[in-house]
C-alpha positions in Angstrom: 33.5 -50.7 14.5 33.4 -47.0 14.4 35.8 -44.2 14.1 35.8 -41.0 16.6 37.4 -37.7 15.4 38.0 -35.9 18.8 39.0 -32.3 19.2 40.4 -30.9 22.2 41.9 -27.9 23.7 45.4 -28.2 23.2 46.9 -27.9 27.0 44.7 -30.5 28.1 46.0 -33.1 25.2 48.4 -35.0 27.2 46.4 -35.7 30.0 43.2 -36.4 28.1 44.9 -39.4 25.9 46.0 -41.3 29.2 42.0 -40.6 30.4 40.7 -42.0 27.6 42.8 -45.2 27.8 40.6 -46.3 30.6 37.8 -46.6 28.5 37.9 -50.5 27.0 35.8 -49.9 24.2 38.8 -47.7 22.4 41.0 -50.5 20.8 43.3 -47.8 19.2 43.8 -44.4 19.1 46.4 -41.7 17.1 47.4 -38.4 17.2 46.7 -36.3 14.2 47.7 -33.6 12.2 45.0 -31.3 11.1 41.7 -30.0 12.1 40.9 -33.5 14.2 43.6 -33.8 17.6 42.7 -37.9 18.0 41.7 -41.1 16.0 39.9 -43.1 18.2 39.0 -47.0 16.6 36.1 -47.9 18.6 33.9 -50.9 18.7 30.1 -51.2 20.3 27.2 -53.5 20.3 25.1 -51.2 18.1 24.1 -47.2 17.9 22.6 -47.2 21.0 25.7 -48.6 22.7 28.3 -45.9 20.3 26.1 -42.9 21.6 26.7 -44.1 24.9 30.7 -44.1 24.3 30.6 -41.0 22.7 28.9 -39.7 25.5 31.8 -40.7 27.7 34.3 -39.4 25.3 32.6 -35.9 25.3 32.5 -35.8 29.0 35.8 -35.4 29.6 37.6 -31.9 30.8 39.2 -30.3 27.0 36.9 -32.2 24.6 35.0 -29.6 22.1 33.7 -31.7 20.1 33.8 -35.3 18.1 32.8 -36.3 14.9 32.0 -40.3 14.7 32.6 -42.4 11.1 31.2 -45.9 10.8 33.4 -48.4 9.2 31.4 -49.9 6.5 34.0 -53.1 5.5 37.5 -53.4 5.6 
């Protein structure tokens, strides 16, 4: 399970978040306060297979940028 920190340009917010909720590999995902616009809580098969979501997630119109946590227990 991983964690993605997404930011996005601002106008394209709304429209992103219903975008990303096609992708089946994001179980959750928030809207945040502060320099990060989304949580996303991820899960994947192993690096190889996160890179390839990021990849995804930073292919869409209005992302900048995402910064990726890996969750280390719980």
């Amino acid at each position: 399970m991983a964690f993605i920190s997404v930011h996005v340009q601002q106008q394209r917010l709304s429209q992103l978040a219903k975008e990303l909720a096609d992708i089946p590999e994001i179980l959750e995902g928030y809207g945040l306060t502060g320099s990060a616009d989304l949580l996303l809580r991820v899960v994947a098969l192993d690096a190889e297979d996160l890179f390839r979501i990021d990849g995804k997630i930073l292919a869409f119109g209005g992302v900048e940028r995402t910064d990726t946590a890996l969750a280390m227990g719980s």
